[in-house]
N, C-alpha and C positions, 0 to 999 in steps of 0.2 A: 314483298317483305321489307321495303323499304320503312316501316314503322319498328323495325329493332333497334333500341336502345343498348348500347352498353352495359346499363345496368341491368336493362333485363333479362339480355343473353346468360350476366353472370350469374344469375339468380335459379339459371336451368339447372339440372343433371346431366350428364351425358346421355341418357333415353328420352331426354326430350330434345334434347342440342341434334340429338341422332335424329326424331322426329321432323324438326323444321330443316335438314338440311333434305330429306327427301321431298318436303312441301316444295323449298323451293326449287330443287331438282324439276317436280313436274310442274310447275310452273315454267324454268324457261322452257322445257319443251311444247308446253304447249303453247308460249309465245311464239318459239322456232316456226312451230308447223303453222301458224296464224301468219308468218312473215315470208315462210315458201311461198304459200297459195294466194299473197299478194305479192309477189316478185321483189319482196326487201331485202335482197342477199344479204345487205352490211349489218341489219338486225340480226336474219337469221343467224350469221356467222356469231356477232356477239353474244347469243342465246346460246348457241350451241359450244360456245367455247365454255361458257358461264356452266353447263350442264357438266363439261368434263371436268372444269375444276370442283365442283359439288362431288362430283365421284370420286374425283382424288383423296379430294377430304373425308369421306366414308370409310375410304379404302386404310388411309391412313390410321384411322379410328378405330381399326379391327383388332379385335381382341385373341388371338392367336390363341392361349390357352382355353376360352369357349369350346375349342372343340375342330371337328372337321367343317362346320356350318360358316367359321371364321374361310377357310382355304375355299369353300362352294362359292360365301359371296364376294371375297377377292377375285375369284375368277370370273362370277356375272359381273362384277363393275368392271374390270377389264375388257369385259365383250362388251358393257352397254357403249364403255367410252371408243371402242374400234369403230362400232356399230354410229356412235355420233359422228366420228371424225370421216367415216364415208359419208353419212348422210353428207355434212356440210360441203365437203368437195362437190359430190352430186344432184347437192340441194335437192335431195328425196324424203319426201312427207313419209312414204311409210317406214323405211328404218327408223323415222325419229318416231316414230305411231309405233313402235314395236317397241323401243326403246320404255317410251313412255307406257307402255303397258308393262314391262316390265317390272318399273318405276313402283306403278300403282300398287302392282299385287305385294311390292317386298313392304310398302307405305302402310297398307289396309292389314297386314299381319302385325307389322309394329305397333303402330297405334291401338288396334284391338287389345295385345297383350299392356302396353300401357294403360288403357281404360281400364284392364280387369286385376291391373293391381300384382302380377306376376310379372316375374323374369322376362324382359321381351325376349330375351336370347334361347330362352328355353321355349315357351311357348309357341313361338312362329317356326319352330326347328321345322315344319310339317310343308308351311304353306313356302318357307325359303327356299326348300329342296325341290317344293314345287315347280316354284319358276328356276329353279338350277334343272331342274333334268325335261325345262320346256327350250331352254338355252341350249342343251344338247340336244336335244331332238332337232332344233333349227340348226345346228353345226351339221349334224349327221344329214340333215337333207340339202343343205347347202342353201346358199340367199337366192330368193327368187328373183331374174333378173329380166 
């Protein structure tokens, strides 16, 4: 995403500023898990720090009066950034694959209600909860180790 301009970040809305911070969420991940599986720790590390700070900024952005969907996905950013900060210590592909799955599905409900012209916050309430009660079912089963 290094082709953002200033002026044309300023030009977004926050449902699309929201948009490209998940684009490049899964992007460094999937830079991360391209830099495990060739033994680049000091990439990996920077992908992966870069991935928490993206979630920071999500988390930040959260609109508390939206609803309980605002408290689901402060909580999955919270786990995905747990979930990063063990990968990087244990430089493990699949929490960052889990992570990044996560990623995708909260990205593909977003952007859908963006194409279609509604509320993203309303519309994906479905597919959000989705991966919030796939996040507890991985809590409740524990990390596979």
């Amino acid at each position: 995403m290094d082709f953002l301009t200033e002026e044309w970040i300023y030009q977004k809305n926050s449902q699309q500023l929201t948009a490209l911070l998940y684009e490049g969420l899964m992007e460094c991940l999937e830079e991360a898990i391209e830099a495990i599986k060739q033994k680049d720790h000091w990439k990996a590390n920077k992908q992966l720090q870069k991935g928490n700070d993206i979630l920071r900024r999500l988390g930040a952005g959260l609109r508390y009066d939206a609803g309980i969907i605002a408290h689901q996905l402060d909580a999955l950013y919270n786990y995905m950034a747990e979930r990063l900060i063990e990968a990087n210590m244990k430089k493990d592909v699949t929490a960052v694959q889990e992570v990044l799955q996560l990623a995708t599905t909260i990205a593909t409900a977003w952007n859908e209600a963006l194409k279609s012209g509604v509320s993203p916050v309303q519309s994906v309430h479905k597919q959000k909860a989705a991966a919030y009660e796939q996040f507890i079912a991985y809590e409740r089963s524990g990390p596979e180790e």
